[in-house]
C-alpha positions in Angstrom: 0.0 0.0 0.0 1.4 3.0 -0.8 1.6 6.4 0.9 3.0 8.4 -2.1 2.2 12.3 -2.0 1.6 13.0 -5.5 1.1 17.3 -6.4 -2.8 16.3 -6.6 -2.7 16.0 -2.8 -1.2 18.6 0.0 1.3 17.3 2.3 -1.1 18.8 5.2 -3.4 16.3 4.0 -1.1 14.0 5.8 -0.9 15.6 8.7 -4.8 15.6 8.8 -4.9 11.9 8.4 -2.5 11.2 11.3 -4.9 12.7 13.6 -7.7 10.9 11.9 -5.2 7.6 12.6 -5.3 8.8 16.2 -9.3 9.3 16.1 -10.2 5.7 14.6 -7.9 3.7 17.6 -9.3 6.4 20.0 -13.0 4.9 18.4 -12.5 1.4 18.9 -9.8 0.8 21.7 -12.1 1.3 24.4 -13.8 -1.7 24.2 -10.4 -3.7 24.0 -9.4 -2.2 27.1 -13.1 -3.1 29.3 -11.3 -6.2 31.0 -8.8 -3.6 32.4 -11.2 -1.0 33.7 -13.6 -3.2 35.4 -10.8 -4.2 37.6 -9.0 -0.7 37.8 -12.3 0.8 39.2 -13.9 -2.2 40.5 -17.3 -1.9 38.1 -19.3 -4.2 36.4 -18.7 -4.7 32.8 -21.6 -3.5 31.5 -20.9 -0.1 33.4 -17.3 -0.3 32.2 -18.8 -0.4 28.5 -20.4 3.0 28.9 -17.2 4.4 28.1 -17.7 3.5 24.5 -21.5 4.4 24.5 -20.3 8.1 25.9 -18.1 8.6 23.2 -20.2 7.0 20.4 -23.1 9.3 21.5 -21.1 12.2 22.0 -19.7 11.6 18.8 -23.3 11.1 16.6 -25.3 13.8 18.5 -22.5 16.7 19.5 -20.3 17.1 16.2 -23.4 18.0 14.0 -24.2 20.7 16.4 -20.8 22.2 16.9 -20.2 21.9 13.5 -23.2 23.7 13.4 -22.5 26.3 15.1 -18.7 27.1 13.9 -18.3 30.0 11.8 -17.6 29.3 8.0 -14.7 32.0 8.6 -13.0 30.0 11.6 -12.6 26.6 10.2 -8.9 26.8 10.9 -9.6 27.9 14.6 -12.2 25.0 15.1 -10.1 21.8 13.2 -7.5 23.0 16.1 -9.6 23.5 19.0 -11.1 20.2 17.7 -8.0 18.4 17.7 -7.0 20.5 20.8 -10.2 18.7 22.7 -9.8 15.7 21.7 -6.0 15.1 22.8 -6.5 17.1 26.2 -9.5 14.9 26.9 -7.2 11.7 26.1 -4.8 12.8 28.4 -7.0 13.5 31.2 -8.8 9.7 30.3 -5.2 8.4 31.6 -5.2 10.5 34.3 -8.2 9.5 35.7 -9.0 7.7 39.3 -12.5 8.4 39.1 -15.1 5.9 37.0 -17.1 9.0 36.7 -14.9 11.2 35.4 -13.3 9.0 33.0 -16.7 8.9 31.4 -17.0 12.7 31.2 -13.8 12.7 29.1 -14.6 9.9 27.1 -17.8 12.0 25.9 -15.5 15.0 25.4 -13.3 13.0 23.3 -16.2 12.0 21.1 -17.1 15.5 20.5 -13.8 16.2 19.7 -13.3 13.3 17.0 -16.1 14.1 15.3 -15.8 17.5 14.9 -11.8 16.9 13.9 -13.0 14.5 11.4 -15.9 16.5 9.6 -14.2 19.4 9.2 -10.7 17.7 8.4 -12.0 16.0 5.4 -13.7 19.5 4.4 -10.2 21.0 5.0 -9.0 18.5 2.8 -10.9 18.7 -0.3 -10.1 22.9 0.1 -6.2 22.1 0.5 -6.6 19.6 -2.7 -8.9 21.3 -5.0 -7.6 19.5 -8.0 -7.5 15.3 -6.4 -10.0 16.3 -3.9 -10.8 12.3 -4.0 -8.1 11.1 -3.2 -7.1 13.9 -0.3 -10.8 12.7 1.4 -9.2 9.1 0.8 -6.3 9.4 2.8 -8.1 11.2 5.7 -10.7 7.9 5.4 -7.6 6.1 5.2 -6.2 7.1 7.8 -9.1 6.4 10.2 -9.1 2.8 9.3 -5.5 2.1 9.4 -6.0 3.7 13.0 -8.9 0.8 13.8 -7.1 -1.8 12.1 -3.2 -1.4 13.0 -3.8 1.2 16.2 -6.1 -0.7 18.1 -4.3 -3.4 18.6 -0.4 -1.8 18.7 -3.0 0.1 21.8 -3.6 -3.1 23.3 -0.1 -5.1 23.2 0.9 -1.1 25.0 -2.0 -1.8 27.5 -1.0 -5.0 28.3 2.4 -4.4 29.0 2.0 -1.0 30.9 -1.6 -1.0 31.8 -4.7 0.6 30.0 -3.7 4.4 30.8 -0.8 4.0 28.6 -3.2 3.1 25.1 -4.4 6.9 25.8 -1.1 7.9 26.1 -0.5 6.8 22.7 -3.7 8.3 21.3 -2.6 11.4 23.0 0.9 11.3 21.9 -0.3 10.5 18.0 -2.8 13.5 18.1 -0.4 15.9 19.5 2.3 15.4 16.8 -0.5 16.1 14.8 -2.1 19.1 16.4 1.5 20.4 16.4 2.0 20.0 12.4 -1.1 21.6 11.7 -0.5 24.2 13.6 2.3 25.5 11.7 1.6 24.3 8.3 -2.7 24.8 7.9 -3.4 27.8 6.0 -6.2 29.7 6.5 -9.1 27.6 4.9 -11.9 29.7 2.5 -15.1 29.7 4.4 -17.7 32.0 4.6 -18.2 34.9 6.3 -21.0 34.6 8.0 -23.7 31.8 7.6 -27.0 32.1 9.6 -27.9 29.0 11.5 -30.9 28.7 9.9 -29.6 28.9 6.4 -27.2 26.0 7.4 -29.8 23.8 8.9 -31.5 23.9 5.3 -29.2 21.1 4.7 -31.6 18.9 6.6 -34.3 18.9 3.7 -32.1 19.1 1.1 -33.1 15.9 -1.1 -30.0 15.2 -2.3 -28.4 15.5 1.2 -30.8 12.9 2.3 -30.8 10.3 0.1 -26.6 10.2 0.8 -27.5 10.4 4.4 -29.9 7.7 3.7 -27.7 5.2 1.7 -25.0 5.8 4.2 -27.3 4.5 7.1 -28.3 1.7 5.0 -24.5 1.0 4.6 -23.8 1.3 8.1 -26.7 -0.9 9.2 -25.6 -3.7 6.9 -21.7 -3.5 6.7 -20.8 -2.2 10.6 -24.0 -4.0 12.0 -22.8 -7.4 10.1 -19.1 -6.9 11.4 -20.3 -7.1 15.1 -21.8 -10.6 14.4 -19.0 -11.9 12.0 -17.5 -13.9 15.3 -20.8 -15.7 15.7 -21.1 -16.7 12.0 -18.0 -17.7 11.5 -17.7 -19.9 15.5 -20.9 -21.6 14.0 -20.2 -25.5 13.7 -21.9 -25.4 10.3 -19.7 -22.3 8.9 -16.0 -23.6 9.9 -16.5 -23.4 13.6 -13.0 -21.3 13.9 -11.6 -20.8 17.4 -10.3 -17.9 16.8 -11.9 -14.8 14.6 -8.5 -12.5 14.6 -7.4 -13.7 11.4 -11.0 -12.6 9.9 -10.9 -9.5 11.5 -7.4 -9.0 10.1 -8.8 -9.6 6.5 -11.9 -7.0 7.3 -9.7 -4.5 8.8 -6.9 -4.8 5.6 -9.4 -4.5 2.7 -10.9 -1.7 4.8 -7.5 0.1 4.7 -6.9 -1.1 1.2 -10.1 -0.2 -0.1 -10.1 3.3 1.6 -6.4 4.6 -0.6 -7.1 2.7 -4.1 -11.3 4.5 -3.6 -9.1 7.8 -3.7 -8.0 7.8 -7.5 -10.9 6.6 -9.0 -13.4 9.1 -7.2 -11.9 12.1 -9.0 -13.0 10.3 -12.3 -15.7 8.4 -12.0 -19.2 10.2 -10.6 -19.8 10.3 -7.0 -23.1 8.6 -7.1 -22.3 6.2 -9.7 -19.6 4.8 -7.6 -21.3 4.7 -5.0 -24.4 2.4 -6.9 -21.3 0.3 -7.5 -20.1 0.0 -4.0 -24.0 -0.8 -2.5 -24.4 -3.5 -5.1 -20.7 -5.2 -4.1 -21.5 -5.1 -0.4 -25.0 -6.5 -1.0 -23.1 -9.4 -3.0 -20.6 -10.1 -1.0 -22.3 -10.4 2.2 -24.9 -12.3 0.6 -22.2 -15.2 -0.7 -20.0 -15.2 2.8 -22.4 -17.7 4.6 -22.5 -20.1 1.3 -18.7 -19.6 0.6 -18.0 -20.4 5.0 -20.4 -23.6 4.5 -18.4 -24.6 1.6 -14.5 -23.9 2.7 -13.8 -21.3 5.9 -10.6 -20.0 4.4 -12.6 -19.1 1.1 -14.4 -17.2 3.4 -11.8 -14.3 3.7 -12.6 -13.8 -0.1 -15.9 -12.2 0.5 -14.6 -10.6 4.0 -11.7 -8.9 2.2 -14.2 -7.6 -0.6 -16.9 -6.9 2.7 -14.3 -4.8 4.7 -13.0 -2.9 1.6 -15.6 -1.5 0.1 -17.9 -0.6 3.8 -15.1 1.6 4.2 -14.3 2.9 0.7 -17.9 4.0 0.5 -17.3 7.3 2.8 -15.0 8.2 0.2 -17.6 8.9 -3.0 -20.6 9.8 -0.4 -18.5 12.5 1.4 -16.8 13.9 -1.6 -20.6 14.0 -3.1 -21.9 15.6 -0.3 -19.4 18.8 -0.4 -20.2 19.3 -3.9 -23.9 19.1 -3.4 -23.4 21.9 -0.4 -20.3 23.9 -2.1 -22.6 26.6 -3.5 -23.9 27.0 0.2 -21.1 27.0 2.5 -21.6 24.1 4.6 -20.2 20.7 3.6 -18.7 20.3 6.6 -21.9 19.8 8.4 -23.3 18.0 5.4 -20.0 15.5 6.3 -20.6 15.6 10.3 -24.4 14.1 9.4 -23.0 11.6 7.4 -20.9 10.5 10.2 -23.8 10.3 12.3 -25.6 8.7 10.1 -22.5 6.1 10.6 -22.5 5.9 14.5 -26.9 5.4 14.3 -26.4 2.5 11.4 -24.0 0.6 13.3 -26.1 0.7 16.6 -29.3 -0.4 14.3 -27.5 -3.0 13.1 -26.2 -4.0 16.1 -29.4 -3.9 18.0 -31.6 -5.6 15.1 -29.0 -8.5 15.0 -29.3 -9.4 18.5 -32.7 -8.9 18.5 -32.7 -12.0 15.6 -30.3 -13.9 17.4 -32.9 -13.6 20.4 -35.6 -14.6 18.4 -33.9 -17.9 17.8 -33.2 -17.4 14.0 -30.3 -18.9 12.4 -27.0 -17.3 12.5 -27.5 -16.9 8.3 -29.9 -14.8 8.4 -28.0 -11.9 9.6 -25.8 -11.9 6.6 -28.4 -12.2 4.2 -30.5 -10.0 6.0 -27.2 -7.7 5.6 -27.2 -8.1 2.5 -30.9 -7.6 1.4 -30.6 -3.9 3.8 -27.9 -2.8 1.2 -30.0 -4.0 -1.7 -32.0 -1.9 -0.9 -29.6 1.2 -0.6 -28.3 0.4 -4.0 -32.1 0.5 -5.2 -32.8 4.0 -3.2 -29.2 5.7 -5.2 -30.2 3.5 -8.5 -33.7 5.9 -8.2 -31.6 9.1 -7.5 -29.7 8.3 -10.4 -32.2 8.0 -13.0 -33.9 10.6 -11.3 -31.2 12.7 -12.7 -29.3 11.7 -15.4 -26.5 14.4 -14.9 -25.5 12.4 -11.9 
């Protein structure tokens, strides 16, 4: 995989996507570090696993509003003071002897990342007018390499040195970071004043929504699947694997994979055209993984790697499309911080309608193909848009 800065992509860019590397193991590590908690502040588990409901609230609900409410003039100010947030509130997360207050910062840290990340990848596209793809590419790129190599470099840290020290490292990752950008982000365009009201047109938009709405769809089938790919693939009748790492690993790498090689292509190929693409591929592959794990469990990883690469090359096309739908109005950025909610909601959908299957006693291949028949239909809902509008 290559990290080559070409002239079609800022070096800041880079420097964006390292904090977005810090953001994505900040996401996810949490819930790797539970175990530890529970016994450092003698609670329960399911208290302990709050701390990733605080942040993934904080995240969903507070960046829209924030992002809301930043001046189009003071996007440099607010990527800062995002990143600023987000690293202070890591910090005091390791510092903390209190359950309570460990929580507190765990929300603030949510707010922070998603804040960062919405208006990072708008900073992005502005730094990188002319490979605006692939600049957003390496900011998603960066995220996932952060949930796929970060979280667990955070663990094998935690293990050795105890669960303060993984935020240490996210601290220590997003202060390089906030120290690049201080010196080298420009001033971004923006502007001058935008009333709230005029922003939170954005909200009945109809092309806005039926992004927003595909993305959801997205999220409910790809990050809703991925919480019940240990079940599917421990089930006797699907390989019956004793260990899931090595199908995590595959996810995870097409994920990372499928985020940089999405980059190139989305400055030639139309937004929502790639994106039909990407719905119907997800729809397949998830739809094959139970009949390709009955048949051989190493096959498996076929549709996995396909699964993992293109759930996360997805953001890449939607968010791109969703600055040039709001460009004319000033407010991508919020258009972005939406999208990412609509993230954060379709993976605790998923999540929730899964188990709610599983408690209903139906078998473990229904939740692929259940998957698989939610991004059916977001392909069908963007195959409408499109023929809705041929220019597309």
């Amino acid at each position: 995989m290559s990290f080559k800065i070409t002239s079609s992509v800022s070096p800041t860019v880079y420097l964006i996507a390292l904090g977005a590397f810090a953001l994505g193991m900040a996401s996810y590590v949490t819930a790797g570090l539970i175990p530890m908690i529970e016994q450092a502040f003698s609670v329960s588990t399911g208290v302990a696993a709050q701390l990733v409901t605080a942040f993934t609230i904080a995240y969903g609900i507070g960046s829209p509003v924030v992002v809301a409410l930043l001046p189009g003039n003071r996007q440099r100010n607010g990527l800062l003071a995002a990143l600023g947030l987000f690293v202070i509130s890591n910090a005091a997360s390791a510092l903390s002897t209190d359950f309570l207050w460990l929580l507190i910062f765990r929300a603030l840290a949510g707010v922070g990342s998603g804040v960062y990340l919405a208006v990072g990848i708008s900073a992005a596209a502005m730094l990188s007018p002319a490979g605006r793809g692939k600049a957003i590419a390496v900011i998603m790129g960066g995220m996932a390499a952060g949930t796929v190599l970060g979280v667990p470099i955070g663990l094998i840290f935690a293990e050795q040195l105890g669960w303060a020290s993984a935020f240490w490292l996210v601290t220590l990752l997003g202060a390089i970071s906030l120290t690049g950008l201080f010196w080298r982000l420009p001033e971004l365009s923006g502007s001058e004043f935008i009333p709230l009201r005029r922003k939170l047109s954005v909200l009945v938009d109809g092309q806005v929504t039926v992004i927003l709405s595909v993305s959801l769809l997205a999220a409910i089938a790809s990050l809703g699947m991925y919480t019940f790919l240990a079940p599917l693939m421990s089930a006797p009748e699907y390989g019956g694997v004793e260990s899931i790492t090595p199908f995590l690993w595959v996810w995870g790498i097409g994920g990372v994979a499928g985020s940089f090689l999405v980059g190139p292509m989305a400055d030639r190929i139309k937004g929502p055209r790639m994106t039909l693409f990407i719905m119907l591929t997800l729809a397949l592959s998830l739809a094959v993984l139970p009949l390709i794990a009955f048949w051989s469990v190493w096959l498996a990883m076929v549709p996995i790697l396909i699964w993992g690469a293109v759930g996360w090359a997805l953001q890449v096309p939607q968010n791109n499309q969703l600055l040039h739908v709001r460009e004319q109005h000033g407010d991508g950025n919020l258009a972005v911080a939406l999208n990412e909610s609509a993230l954060y909601l379709g993976s605790a959908i998923g999540a929730a309608v899964g188990g709610m299957a599983l408690a209903l006693s139906l078998p473990i291949w229904s939740l692929p193909v259940g998957a698989a028949i939610i991004a059916a239909i977001g392909a069908l809902l963007q195959l409408i848009s499109l023929r809705g509008d041929p220019n597309k």
